[in-house]
C-alpha positions in Angstrom: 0.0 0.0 0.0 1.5 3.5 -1.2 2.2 6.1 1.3 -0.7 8.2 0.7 -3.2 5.9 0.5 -2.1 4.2 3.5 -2.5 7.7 5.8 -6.1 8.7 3.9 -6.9 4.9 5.2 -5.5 5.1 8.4 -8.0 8.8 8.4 -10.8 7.2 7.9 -10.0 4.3 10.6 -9.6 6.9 13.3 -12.9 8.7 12.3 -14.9 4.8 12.3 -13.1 3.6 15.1 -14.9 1.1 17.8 -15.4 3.3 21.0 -14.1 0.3 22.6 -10.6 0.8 21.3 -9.7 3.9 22.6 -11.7 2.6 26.4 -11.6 -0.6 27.3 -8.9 -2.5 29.0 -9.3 -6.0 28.5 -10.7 -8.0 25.0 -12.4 -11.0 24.1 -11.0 -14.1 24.9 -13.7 -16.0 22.2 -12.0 -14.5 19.5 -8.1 -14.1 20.3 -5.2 -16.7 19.6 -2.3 -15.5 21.9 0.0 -17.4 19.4 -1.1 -15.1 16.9 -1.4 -11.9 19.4 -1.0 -8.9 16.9 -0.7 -11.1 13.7 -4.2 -12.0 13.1 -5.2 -8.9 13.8 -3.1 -7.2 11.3 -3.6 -10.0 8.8 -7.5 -9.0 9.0 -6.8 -5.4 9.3 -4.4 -5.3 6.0 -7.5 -7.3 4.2 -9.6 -4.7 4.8 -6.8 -1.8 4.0 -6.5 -3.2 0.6 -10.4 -3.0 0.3 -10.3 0.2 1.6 -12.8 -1.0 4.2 -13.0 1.0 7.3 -16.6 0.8 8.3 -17.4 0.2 11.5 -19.0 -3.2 11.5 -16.0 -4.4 9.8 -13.3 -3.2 12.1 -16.0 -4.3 14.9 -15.4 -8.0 13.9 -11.3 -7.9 13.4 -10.0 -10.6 16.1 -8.6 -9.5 19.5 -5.2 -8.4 19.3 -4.5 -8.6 22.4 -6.4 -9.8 25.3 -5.1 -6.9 27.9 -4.0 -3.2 26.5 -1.1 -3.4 28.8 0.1 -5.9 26.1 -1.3 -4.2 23.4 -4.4 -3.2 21.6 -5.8 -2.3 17.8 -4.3 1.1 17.8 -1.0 0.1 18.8 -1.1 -2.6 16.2 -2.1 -0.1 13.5 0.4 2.4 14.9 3.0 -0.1 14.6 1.4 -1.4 11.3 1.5 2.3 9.6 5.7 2.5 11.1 6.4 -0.7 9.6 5.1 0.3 6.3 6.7 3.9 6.2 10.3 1.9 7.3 9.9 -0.8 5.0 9.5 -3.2 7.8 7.1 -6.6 8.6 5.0 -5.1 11.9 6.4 -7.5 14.1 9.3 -5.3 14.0 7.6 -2.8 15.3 7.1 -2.2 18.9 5.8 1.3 21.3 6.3 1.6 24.5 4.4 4.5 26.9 7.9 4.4 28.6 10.8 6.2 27.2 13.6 4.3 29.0 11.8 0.6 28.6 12.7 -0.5 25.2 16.7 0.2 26.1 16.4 -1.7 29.6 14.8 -4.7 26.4 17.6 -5.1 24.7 20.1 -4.4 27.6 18.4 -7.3 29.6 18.2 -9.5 26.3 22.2 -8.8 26.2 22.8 -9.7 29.6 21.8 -13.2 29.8 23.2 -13.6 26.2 26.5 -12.4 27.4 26.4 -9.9 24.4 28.5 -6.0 24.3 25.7 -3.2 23.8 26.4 0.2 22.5 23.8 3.5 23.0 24.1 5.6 20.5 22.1 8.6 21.3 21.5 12.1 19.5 20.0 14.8 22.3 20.1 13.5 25.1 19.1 9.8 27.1 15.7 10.3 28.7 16.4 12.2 31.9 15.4 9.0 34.0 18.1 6.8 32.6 20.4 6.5 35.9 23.5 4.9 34.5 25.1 4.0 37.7 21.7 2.6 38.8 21.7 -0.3 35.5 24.6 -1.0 35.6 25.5 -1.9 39.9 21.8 -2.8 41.1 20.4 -4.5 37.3 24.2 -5.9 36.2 23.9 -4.2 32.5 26.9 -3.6 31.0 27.0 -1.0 28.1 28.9 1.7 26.3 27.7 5.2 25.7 28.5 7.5 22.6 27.0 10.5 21.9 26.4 11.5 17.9 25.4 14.2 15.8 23.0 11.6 13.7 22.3 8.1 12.6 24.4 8.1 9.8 27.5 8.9 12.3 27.4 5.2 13.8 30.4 2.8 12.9 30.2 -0.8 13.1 30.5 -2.3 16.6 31.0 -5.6 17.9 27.9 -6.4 19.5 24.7 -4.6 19.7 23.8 -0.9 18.7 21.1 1.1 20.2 20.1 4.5 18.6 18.3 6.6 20.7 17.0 10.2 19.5 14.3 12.6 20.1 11.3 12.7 17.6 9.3 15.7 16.7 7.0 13.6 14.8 5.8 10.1 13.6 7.9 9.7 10.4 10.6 7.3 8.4 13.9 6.8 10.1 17.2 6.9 8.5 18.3 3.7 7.9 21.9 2.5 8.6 23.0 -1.0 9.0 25.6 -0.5 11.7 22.3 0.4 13.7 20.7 -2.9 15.4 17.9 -1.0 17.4 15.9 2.5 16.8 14.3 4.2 19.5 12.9 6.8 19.0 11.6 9.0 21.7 7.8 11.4 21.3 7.8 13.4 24.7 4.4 14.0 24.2 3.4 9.5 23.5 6.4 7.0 24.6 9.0 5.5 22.5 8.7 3.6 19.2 11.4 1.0 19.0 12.1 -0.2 15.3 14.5 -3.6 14.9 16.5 -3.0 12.1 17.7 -6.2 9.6 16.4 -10.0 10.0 19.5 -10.6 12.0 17.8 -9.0 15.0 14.8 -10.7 14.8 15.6 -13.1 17.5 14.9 -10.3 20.0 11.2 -9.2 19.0 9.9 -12.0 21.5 12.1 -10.9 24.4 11.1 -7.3 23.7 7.8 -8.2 23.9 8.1 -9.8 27.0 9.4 -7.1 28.3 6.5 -4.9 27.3 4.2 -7.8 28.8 5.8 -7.6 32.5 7.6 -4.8 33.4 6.0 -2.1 31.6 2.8 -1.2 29.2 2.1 -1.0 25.7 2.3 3.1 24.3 -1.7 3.7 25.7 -4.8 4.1 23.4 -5.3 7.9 24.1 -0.7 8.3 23.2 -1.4 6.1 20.4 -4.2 7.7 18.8 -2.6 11.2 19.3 0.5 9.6 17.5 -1.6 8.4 14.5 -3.2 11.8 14.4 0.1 13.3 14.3 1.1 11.1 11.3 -2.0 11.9 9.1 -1.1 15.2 10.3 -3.7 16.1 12.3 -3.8 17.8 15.8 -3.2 15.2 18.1 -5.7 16.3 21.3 -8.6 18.9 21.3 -9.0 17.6 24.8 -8.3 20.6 27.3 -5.6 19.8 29.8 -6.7 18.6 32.9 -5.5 19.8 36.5 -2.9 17.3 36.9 -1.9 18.7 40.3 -5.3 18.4 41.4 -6.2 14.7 39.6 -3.1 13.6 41.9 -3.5 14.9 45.0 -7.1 13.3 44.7 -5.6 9.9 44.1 -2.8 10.2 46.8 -5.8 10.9 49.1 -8.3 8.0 47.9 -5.3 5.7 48.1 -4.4 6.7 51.6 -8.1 6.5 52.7 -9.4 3.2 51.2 -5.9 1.7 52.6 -5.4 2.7 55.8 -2.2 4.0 55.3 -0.5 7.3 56.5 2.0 7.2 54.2 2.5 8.6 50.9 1.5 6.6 47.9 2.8 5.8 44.3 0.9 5.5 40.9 2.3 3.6 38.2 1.1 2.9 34.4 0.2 -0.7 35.5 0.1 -3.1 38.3 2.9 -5.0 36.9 4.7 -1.5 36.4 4.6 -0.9 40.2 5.1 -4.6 41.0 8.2 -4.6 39.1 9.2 -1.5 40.8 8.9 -2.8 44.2 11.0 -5.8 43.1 13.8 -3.5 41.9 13.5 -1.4 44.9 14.0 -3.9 47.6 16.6 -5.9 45.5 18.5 -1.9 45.3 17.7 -2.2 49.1 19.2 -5.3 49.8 22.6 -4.7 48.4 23.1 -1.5 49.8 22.4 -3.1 53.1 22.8 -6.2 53.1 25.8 -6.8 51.0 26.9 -10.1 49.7 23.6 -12.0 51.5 21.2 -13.8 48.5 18.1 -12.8 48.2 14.7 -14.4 48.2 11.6 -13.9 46.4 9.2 -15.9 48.4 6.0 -16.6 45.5 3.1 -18.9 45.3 3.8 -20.9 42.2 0.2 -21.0 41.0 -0.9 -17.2 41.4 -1.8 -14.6 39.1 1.0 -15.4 36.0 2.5 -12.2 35.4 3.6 -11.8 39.0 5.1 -15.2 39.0 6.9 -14.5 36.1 8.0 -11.1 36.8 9.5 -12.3 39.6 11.3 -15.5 38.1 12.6 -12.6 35.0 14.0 -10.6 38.5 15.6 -13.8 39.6 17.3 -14.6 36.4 19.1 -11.7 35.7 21.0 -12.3 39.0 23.0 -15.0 40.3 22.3 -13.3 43.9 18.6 -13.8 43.6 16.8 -16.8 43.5 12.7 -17.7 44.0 11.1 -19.9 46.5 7.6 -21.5 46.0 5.0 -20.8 48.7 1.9 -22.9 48.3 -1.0 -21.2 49.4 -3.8 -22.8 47.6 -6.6 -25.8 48.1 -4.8 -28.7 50.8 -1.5 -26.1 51.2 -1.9 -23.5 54.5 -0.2 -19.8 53.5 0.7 -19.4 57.3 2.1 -23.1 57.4 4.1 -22.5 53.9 5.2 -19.1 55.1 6.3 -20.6 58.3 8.5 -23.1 56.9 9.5 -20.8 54.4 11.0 -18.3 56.4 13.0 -20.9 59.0 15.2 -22.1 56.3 15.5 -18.6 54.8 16.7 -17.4 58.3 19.0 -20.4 59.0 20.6 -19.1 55.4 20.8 -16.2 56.2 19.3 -14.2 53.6 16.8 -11.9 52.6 12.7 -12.6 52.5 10.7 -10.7 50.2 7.4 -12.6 50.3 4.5 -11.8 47.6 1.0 -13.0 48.1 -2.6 -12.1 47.2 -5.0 -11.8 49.9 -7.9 -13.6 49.1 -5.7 -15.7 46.5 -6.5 -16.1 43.0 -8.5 -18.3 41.8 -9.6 -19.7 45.0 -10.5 -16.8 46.7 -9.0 -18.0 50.3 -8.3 -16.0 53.1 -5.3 -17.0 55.9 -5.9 -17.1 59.7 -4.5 -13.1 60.1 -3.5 -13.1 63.2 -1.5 -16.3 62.6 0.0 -14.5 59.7 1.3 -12.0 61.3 2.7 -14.1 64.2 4.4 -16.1 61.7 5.8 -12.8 59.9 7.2 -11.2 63.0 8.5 -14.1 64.4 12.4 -13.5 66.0 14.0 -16.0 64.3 18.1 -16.9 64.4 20.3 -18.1 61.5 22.8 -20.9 61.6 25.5 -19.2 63.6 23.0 -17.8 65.9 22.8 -14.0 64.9 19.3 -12.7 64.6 17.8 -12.7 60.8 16.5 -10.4 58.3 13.0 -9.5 58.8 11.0 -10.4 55.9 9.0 -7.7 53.8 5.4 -8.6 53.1 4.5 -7.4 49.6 0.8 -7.9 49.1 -1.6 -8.3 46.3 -5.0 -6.5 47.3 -6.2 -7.0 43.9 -9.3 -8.6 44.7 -9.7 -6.8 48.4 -8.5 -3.2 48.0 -10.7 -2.1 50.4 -9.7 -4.2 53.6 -7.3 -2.0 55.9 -3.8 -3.9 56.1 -1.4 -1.0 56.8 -2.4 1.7 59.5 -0.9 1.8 62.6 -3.8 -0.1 64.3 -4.1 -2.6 61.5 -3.2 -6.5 61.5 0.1 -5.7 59.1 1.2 -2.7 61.5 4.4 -4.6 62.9 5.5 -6.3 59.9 7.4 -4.3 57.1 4.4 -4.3 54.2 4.1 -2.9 50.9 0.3 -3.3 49.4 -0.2 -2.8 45.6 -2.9 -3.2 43.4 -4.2 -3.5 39.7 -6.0 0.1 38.7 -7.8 -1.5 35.7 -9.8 -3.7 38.6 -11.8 -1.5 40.9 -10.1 1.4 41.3 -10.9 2.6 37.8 -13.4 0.0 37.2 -12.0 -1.1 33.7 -11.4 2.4 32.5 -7.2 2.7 32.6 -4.7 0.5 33.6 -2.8 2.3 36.5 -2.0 0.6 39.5 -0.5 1.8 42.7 1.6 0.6 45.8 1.8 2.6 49.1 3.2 1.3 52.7 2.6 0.8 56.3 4.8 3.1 58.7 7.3 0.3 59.5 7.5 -0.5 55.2 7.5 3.3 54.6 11.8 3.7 54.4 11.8 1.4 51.3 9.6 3.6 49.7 12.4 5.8 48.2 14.1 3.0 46.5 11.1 1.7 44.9 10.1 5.4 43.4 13.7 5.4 41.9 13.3 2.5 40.1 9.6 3.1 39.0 10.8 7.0 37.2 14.2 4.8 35.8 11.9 2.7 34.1 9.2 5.4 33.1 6.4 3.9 34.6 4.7 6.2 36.4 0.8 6.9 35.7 0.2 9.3 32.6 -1.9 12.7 33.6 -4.9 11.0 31.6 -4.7 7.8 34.3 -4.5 9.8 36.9 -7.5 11.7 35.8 -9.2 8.4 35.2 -8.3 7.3 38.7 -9.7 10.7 40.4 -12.7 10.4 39.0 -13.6 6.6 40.2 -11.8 6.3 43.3 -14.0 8.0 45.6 -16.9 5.4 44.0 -14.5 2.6 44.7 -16.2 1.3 48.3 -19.7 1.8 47.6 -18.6 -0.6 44.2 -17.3 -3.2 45.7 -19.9 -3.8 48.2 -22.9 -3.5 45.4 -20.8 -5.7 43.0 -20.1 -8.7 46.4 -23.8 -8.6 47.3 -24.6 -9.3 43.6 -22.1 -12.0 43.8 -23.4 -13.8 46.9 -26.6 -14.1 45.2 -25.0 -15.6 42.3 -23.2 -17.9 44.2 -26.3 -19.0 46.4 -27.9 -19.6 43.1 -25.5 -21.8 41.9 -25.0 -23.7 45.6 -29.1 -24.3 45.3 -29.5 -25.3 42.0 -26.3 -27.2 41.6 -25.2 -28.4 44.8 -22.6 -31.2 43.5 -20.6 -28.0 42.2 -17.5 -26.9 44.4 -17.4 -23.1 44.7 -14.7 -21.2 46.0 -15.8 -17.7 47.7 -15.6 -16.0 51.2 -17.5 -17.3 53.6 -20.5 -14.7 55.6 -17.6 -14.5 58.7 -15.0 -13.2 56.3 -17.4 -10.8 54.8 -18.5 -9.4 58.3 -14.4 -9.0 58.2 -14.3 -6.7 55.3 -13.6 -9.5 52.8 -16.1 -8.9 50.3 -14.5 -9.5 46.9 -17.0 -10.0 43.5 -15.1 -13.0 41.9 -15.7 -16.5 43.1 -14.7 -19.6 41.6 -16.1 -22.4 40.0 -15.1 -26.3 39.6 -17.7 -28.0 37.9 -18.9 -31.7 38.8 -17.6 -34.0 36.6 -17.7 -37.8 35.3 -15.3 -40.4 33.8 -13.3 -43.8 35.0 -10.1 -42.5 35.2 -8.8 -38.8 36.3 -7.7 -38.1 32.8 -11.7 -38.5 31.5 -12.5 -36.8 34.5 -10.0 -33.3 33.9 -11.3 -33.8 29.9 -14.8 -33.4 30.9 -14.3 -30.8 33.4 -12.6 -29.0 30.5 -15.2 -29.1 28.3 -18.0 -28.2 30.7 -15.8 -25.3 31.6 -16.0 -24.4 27.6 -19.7 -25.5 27.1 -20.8 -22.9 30.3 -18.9 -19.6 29.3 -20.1 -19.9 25.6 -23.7 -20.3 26.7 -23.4 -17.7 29.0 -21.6 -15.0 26.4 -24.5 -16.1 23.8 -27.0 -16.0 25.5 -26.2 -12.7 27.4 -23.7 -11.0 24.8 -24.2 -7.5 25.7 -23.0 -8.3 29.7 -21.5 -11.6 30.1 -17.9 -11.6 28.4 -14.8 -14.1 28.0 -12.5 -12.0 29.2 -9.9 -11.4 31.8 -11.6 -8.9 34.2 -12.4 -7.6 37.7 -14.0 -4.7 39.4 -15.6 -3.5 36.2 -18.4 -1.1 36.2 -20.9 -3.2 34.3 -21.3 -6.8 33.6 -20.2 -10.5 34.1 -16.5 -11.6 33.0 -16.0 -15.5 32.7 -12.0 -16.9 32.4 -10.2 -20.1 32.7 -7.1 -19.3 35.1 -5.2 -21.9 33.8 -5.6 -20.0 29.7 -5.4 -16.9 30.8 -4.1 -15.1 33.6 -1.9 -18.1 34.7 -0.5 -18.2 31.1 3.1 -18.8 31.8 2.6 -20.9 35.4 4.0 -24.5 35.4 1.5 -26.7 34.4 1.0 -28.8 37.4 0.0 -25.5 39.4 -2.8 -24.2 36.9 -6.1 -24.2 37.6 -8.4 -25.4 34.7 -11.7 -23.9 36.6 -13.9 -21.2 36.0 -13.6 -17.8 37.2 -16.4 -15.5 37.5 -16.2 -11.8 38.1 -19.0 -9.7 38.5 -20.1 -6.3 38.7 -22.3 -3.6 40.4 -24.3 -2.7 37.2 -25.5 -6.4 35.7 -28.5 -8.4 35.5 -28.1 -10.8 37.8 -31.4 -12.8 37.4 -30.9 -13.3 33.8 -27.5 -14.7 34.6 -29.4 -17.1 37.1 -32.4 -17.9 34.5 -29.4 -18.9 31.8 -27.1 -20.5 34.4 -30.0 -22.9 35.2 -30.8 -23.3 31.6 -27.0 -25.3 31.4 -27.5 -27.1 34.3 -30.5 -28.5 32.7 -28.8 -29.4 29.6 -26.1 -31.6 31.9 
C-alpha cells in the first residue's frame, strides 16, 4: 500500500473507530489466539486496507489483538502497522512503548543473559530517567555510551547498537545498518522502538516480553494522538486537565481506602509498580545487606504475570533466587510461610514474600492473626545471629478495600508494601494504572522503589491519573454493590447445583471486610479415570462460558476482568491469567467476576438453563 493511501486509510480508521478501542482495557477471549497476538489482527486489518474497508462493522469484527491493553491493543497494532510500512518493515518489528527508558532496559536485559556487548548511540540526550550507575550496579547491564550528531554517524560495533533520539514527529527513520535497534523517543506518546535487519529478529519475543511484564504498551489515548500526528492532524482537542489536582485526589483516595498514613505511588500498571517494588528492595538489599542472596518468596500458581515477573527478576542475578510458597486448596499460606522463612533465616538471607489476599482463583483467606505471628517471628540463623526480617508485599487485587497498613491494622508490625491493579476496581475497567503505598514500619523502602519506577518510566500518565480521580471516591460503595450481587449468584449456583464446588468468602470473612466480586467455579464432573474426568471438566468449563456469552452477549464476556463497572467476566485461570505458570500449578476452573451494574437474574435464569442441559 502507497504512502498516501495508506495515511487517507488510516484517516478514515480513526474517524470509524470502535469506542471500545480507545476505552476498554481488556478484549475478548472467544475471539483471540495469543500465538497469533498482533498477527491475526493485522492479517484481518491489512485485508480490509486493501479493500479500503474502514466501516465500522468491519473493524468491529477484526480478532482480538490482544487480550489486555497493557500488552497491546488495535491502535498500537495499527500504529506499529503504519511505522512498519513507512520503514519498509514486517510489523512485528515494530514495537511502542508509553515508557521512554523501557525498550533500552529490552535489549540491555536480552544482552545480559546472552552475554552480548551493547552500545547507546544517542542524539539529544538519554531520557532524563536513565540513571547509568543505577543499571549498571543494582540490574548488572553492562553498556557503552556515545553521543552522535545523527544516525548516519554510527560505525560498526562488535555487539549490539542502540540508537536513541528525540522525535518531533511520527515519520521514516534513517536507515543504517551498523544500527541494530531505533528508539525513537515522542515526549508528548512514549517511545517507538524499530528492529533494524532480519539478523535482530531473535529479539522481537524478548522485547515483547518485556512490554508484557515490566512495563505497558504506548496507551490508546498516546497512540491515537500519534496516529493523528502522522496523518497530520492535531493530536488532542481535549483541554488539559489539572494534573496537580487529579493527583492529589488519588494520593488521598489511596491513603483513605488503605489505611495508610504514608505517601503513595501511581504507576502505568500493576505489573509496572510490582516490578518497581522488586527492583526497589533488591536496590535495598545490596546496599544493606551486601553479599547475603536474596529471596523472592511466591506462590507458584498465582496470578501469572507476578510469578513470572519475579522468576525474569531472579534470572538476571546470580544473587537472587525464587522460592515456592503454596498457598492454595490442601496447602496452608501461614504453614508454607512458616517453613519458608525458618530455612531462609537459617541461610541467612533476605525474605521478600509476595501474596494475594484472598488468592486467586480460589478466593481463600489465611488465619491473620497467625499470619502476622508467623511474619514477626524473631527468628536466628545458623550461627546464631538474629535474621533479616521479611518484607510482606501484598496483592490486594481482589480486596482493595480491607485495611492492612495503619498503625492499628493486622500488618502494622511487619514491614508491608500493598499494591494493586487500577484496571480492577479502582478505575473499574477504564485505565490500567495501578499503585503501591506502605505501612509506617514498610515506609523507608519507599524511596528506592520510586527510583526505580521514574528509571523505568512507569509512572501513571496525567490521563490515568484523571481516570483514577474520577472513580476512586466510588471505589467502596462498588465493591460492596458488586459482592452482594455476587453472593446471590453464588447462592444460586450452591441451590440449584449443589454437586458444584465453589470457592468464595465465607459470611464471617465478609463481616471482616472480605467482600470481593469473583468466586470460583469447579464443575462436577464424570469419567473412569482422572484423565476422563480433567477432559470433561474442561469441556463443561467451555460449554458454560459460551452459553453464557450467547445468550447474554451485551454483559457476560470471555474475558480477563475484575471490578468492572458493568457486567459479568467468565475466564479459565489456567488459559489466561496463569498463562506462563508451570502446568502442574494451573487451575483449569472457571472464574467468574462480577459487577455492580448487571442483571443478575438473567444470569441465574441462563445458568439454570446449562445445568438443565447436563
Amino acid at each position: 500500500m502507497e504512502g498516501d493511501k495508506m495515511l487517507d486509510y488510516i484517516k478514515d480508521v480513526l474517524k470509524n473507530m470502535p469506542i471500545g478501542w480507545l476505552n476498554l482495557t481488556t478484549h475478548r477471549l472467544d475471539i483471540y489466539d495469543e500465538k497469533l497476538a498482533k498477527v491475526e489482527f493485522l492479517d484481518q486489518f491489512e485485508i480490509l486496507a486493501n479493500d479500503n474497508n474502514s466501516n465500522l462493522s468491519a473493524l468491529s469484527e477484526l480478532p482480538t489483538a490482544f487480550d489486555y491493553i497493557r500488552l497491546g491493543h488495535p491502535l498500537s497494532c495499527i500504529l506499529e502497522w503504519a511505522i512498519a510500512k513507512l520503514n519498509d518493515l514486517s510489523p512485528e518489528q515494530v514495537i511502542s512503548f508509553l515508557s521512554k527508558t523501557s525498550p533500552i532496559l529490552a535489549i540491555l536485559r536480552k544482552n545480559l543473559l546472552d552475554n552480548r556487548n551493547t552500545q547507546i548511540a544517542y542524539a539529544g540526550e538519554l531520557p532524563s530517567s536513565f540513571d547509568i550507575e543505577v543499571l549498571r550496579t543494582i540490574y548488572g547491564y553492562t553498556f557503552e555510551l556515545k553521543k552522535v550528531d545523527k544516525a548516519s554517524d554510527i560505525l560498526e560495533f562488535d555487539g549490539s547498537t542502540i540508537f536513541v533520539s528525540q522525535q518531533n514527529e511520527i515519520s521514516n527513520v534513517d536507515r543504517n545498518p551498523n544500527i541494530d535497534f531505533y528508539i525513537n523517543l515522542h515526549d508528548a506518546f512514549g517511545s517507538v522502538l524499530l528492529v533494524n535487519g532480519v539478523q535482530n529478529n531473535n529479539y522481537i519475543s524478548d522485547i515483547q516480553h518485556v512490554r508484557r511484564r515490566e512495563t505497558v504498551a504506548m496507551t490508546p489515548a498516546n497512540c491515537l494522538g500519534a496516529l493523528k500526528s502522522l496523518i497530520k492532524q492535531p493530536a488532542s482537542d481535549t483541554p488539559k486537565t489539572n494534573v496537580t489536582e487529579n493527583k492529589a485526589t488519588v494520593l488521598d483516595s489511596i491513603k483513605e481506602v488503605s489505611g495508610a498514613n504514608t505517601t503513595p505511588l501511581v504507576a502505568s500498571s500493576g505489573l509496572s509498580v510490582q516490578y518497581a517494588i522488586l527492583m526497589g528492595l533488591v536496590h535495598n538489599a545490596k546496599e544493606n545487606h551486601k553479599g547475603k542472596a536474596i529471596k523472592i518468596v511466591v506462590p507458584p500458581n498465582c496470578y501469572g504475570g507476578t510469578n513470572d515477573q519475579a522468576r525474569r527478576v531472579a534470572a538476571c542475578s546470580d544473587a537472587i533466587e525464587i522460592v515456592d510458597l503454596p498457598v492454595d486448596g490442601d496447602n496452608d499460606m501461614v504453614q508454607s510461610i512458616a517453613i519458608v522463612l525458618d530455612k531462609i533465616a537459617n541461610e541467612d538471607a533476605i525474605p521478600y514474600i509476595i501474596a494475594e489476599i484472598p488468592t486467586n482463583p480460589r478466593v481463600e483467606v489465611p488465619d491473620l492473626h497467625k499470619l502476622i505471628d508467623v511474619l514477626s517471628a524473631k527468628r536466628k540463623t545458623a550461627s546464631g545471629n538474629e535474621a533479616i526480617d521479611p518484607v510482606f508485599i501484598l496483592d490486594q487485587t481482589f480486596c482493595p478495600n480491607v485495611n492492612f497498613l495503619g498503625e492499628a491494622d493486622i500488618l502494622s508490625t511487619v514491614r508491608t508494601i500493598s499494591f494493586a491493579s487500577g484496571s480492577k476496581f479502582p478505575s473499574g475497567g477504564k485505565c490500567t494504572a495501578g499503585y503501591c503505598v506502605a505501612n509506617k514500619k514498610g515506609e523507608t523502602l519507599m524511596d528506592k522503589i520510586a527510583l526505580h519506577l521514574r528509571l523505568c518510566d512507569n509512572e501513571a500518565t496525567d490521563l490515568q491519573m484523571e481516570i483514577l480521580a474520577k472513580q476512586m471516591p466510588s471505589m467502596k460503595q462498588r465493591i460492596y454493590e458488586a459482592y452482594l450481587n455476587t453472593l446471590e449468584f453464588v447462592n444460586f449456583i450452591k441451590d440449584t447445583l449443589p454437586a458444584a464446588k465453589i470457592n468464595f468468602v465465607s459470611e464471617e470473612l465478609a463481616k471482616e471486610g472480605f467482600t470481593p466480586s469473583v468466586f470460583s467455579l469447579d464443575l462436577p464432573t464424570k469419567g473412569d479415570s482422572a484423565e476422563e474426568r480433567e477432559t470433561y471438566k474442561r469441556e463443561l468449563n467451555h460449554k458454560l462460558i459460551h452459553l453464557m456469552i450467547s445468550e447474554i452477549p451485551n454483559e457476560s464476556k470471555y474475558c480477563v476482568s475484575y471490578g468492572q463497572l458493568n457486567g459479568c467476566y467468565w475466564t479459565i485461570p489456567a488459559t489466561s491469567t496463569q498463562g506462563t505458570t508451570k502446568e502442574d500449578d494451573k487451575d483449569y476452573i472457571a472464574r467468574v467476576s462480577l459487577s455492580p451494574n448487571m442483571d443478575v437474574e438473567l444470569h441465574k435464569k441462563v445458568f439454570l438453563k446449562f445445568v438443565e442441559s447436563m
